[in-house]
N, C-alpha and C positions, 0 to 999 in steps of 0.2 A: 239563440239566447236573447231575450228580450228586454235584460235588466234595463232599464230607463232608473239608474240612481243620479247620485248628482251631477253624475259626469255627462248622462245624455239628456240635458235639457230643451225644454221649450222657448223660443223665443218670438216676439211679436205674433200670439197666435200659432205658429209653425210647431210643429214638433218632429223630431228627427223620422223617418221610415228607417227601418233595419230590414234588411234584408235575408232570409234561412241559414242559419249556421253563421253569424257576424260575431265577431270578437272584439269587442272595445275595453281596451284595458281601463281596470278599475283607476288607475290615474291619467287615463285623457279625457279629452272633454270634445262631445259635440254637439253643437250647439244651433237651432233655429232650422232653416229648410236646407236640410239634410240627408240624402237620401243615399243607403247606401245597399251596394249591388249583391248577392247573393254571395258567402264563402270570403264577405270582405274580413282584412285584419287592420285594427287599430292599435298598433302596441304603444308602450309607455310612453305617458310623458307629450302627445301628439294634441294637437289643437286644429280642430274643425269648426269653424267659426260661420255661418250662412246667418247672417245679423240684416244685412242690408241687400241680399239677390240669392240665389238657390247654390246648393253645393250638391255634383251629382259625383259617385263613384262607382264605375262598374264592376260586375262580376271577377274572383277573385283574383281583386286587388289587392296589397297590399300596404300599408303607410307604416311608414316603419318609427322608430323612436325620435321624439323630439319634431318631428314636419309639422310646419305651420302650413295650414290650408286655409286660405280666406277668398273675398272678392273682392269687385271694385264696383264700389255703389254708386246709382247711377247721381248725378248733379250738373253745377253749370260746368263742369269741364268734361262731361263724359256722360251725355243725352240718359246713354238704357243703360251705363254702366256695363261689366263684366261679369257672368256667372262664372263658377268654375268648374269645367266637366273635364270628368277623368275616366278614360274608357275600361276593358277589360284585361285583362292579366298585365296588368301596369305594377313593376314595382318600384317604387318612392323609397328614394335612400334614406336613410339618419339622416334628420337634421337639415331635410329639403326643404325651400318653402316655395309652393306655388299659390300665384297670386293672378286672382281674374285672368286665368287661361283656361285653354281645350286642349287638355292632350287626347292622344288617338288610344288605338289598343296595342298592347304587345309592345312597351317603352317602358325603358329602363334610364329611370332618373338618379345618378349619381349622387353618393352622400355630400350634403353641403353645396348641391346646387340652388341655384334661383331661377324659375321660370315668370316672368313679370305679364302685368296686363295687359290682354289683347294679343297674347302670344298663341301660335296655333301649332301643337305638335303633331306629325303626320304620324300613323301606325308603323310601327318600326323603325323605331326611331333608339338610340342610346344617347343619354344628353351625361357627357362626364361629369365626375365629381369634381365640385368648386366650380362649376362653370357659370357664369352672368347670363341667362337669355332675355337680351334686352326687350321693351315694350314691343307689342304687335309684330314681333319676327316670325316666320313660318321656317318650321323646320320640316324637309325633306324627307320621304319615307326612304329604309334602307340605307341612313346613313349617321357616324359616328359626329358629335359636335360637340366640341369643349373651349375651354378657354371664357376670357373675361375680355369683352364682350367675345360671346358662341360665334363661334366659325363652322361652318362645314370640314373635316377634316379630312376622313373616307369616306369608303363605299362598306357596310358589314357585308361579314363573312357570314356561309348560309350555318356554321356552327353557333356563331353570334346571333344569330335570327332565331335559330333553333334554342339559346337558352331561354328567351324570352319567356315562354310556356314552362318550360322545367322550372324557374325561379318562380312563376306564379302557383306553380302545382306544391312545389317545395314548400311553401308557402301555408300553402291550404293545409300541406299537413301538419304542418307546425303548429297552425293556428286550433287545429283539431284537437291537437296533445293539452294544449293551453286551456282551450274551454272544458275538457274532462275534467282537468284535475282542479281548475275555481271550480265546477259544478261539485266537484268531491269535498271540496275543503268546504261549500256552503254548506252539503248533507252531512257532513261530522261534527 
């Protein structure tokens, strides 16, 4: 679905990539070098902002309602600045906002978390809801972190590891119901 309406615009130059089968709901907005991965879902209300360095988002991924996704542009306090890369089958709670990080593939960001700049999440990773992960932290693959400021708290279970893909795939189909029935409501 290729709509480029107001909500996926161009900035300095840039214009978003969308990737085969991408769902960007008719009120979020993305905006500038943006690049998003094949079977991504942007639902309501979500802000992708690549204004000042690139925003990449892997194959289906998820951003769920209300995430703010930005970077950290580069200046005198920060040489190259921060992009913001998010790998594949990541899903992003309500209401997440990540800021100039790398997360990995296969992490489940709790609703109402903060991942801050120069923060690096390893693949398998669950970052709970509400949790602070403060600047440039690395967070370990294979394990659970919550709290203000994130702590390492366990080890996941190989069921916890294994939702990771089911919530991404869950996901895809969701996003698939979504894009028929705008594509239906445009042709009626």
């Amino acid at each position: 679905m290729k709509h480029h309406g107001n909500n996926v615009r161009d900035f300095g130059g840039h214009s978003p990539a969308l990737g085969a089968r991408v769902l960007v709901d008719p009120s979020a907005v993305v905006l500038g070098d943006v690049s998003l991965g094949d079977d991504v879902s942007v639902w309501p209300q979500v802000a992708i902002r690549a204004d000042m360095h690139t925003i990449t988002v892997g194959a289906r991924t998820s951003v769920q309602d209300g995430c703010v996704l930005h970077i950290t542009h580069a200046g005198p306090y920060n040489d190259g600045g921060w992009p913001l890369i998010i790998g594949e089958d990541v899903t992003i709670g309500h209401n997440a906002t990540l800021h100039g990080c790398v997360i990995g593939d296969r992490v489940l960001v709790g609703m109402g978390a903060t991942v801050m700049d120069g923060v690096v999440v390893e693949d398998d990773v669950v970052i709970a809801a509400g949790a602070l992960v403060t600047p440039k932290k690395i967070l370990r693959s294979g394990f659970l972190y919550a709290g203000s400021p994130a702590r390492e708290m366990r080890a996941l279970s190989k069921k916890e590891m294994d939702y990771f893909c089911y919530s991404a795939n869950n996901y895809v189909k969701l996003k698939d119901q979504h894009i028929a029935e705008l594509e239906g409501s445009v042709l009626n």
